[in-house]
C-alpha positions in Angstrom: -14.4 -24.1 -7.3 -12.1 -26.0 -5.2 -9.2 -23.2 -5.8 -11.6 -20.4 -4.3 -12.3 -22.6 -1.5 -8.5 -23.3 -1.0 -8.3 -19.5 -0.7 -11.1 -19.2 1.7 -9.5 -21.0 4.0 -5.7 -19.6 3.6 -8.0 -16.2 4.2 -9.0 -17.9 7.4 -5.9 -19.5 8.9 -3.5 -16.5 8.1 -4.4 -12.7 9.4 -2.0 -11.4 7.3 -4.7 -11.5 4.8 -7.6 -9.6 6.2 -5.0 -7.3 8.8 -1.8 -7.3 6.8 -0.6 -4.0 5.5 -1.5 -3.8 1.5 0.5 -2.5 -1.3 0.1 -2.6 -4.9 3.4 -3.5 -6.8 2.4 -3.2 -10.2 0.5 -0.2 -10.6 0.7 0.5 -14.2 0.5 -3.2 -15.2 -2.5 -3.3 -18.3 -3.3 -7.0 -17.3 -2.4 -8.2 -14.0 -3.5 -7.1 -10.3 -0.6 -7.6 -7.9 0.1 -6.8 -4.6 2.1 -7.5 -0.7 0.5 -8.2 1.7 2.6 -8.0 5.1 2.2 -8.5 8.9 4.7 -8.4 12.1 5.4 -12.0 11.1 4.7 -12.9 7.3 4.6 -11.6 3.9 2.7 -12.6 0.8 2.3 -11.8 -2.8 -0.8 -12.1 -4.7 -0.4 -12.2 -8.6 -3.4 -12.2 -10.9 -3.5 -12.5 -14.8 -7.3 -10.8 -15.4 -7.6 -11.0 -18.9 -8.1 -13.9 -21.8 -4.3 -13.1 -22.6 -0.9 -14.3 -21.7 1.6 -11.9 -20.3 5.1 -11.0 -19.1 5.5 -9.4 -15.5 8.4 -7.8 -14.3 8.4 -7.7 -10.4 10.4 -5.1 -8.9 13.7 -6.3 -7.7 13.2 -6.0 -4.2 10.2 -8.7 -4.4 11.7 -10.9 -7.1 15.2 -11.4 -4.9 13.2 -13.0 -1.9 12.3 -16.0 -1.3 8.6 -17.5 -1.7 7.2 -20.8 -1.7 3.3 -21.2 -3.8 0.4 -21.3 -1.3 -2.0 -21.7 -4.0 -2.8 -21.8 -8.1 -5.7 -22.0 -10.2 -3.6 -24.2 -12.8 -1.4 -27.0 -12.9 1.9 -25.0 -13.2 4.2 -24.4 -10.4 5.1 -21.0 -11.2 8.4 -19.3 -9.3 8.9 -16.5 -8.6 11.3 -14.4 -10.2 12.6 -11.1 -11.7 10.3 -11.7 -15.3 7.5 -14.2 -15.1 5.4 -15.2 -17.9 1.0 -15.6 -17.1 -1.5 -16.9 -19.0 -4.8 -16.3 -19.3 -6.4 -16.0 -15.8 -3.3 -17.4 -13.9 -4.0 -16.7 -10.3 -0.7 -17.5 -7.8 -0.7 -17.0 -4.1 3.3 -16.7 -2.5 4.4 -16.5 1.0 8.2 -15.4 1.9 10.3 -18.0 3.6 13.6 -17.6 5.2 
């Protein structure tokens, strides 16, 4: 419960969120819902794992080569991002672009 409410409140404190522009980055993806979400001034990536099964995402070059910092997770992990990322089950990982 406390990771939704940590999202609420990113939701809250950053427009990007609610006004950013949004585009899906793994369309074809069987498992996991991801996406940019952009504004004048920031950038984030949302990654989600929906099903009771690990997985292996490949991000498309042009997001895996930037630089993020984790806003929030729904596990202990500190995931990073880069070009192949492993997920398990119902991993849910919030990134915003530095630098």
């Amino acid at each position: 419960m406390s990771h939704y409410k940590h999202l609420i409140r990113l939701r809250k404190a950053q427009p990007v969120y609610a006004e950013g522009t949004f585009e899906l980055i793994l369309k074809n993806h069987p498992q996991v819902f991801a996406y940019l979400r952009k504004s004048d001034t920031k950038q984030v990536l949302v990654l989600t794992n929906l099903s009771r099964n690990p997985c292996q995402v490949d991000l498309p070059t042009r997001v895996a080569n930037k630089k993020w910092q984790l806003l929030s997770t729904n596990t202990a992990d500190m995931p990073a991002v880069a070009k192949r990322l492993q997920m398990q089950p119902y991993d849910a990982w919030v990134f915003e672009e530095i630098g």
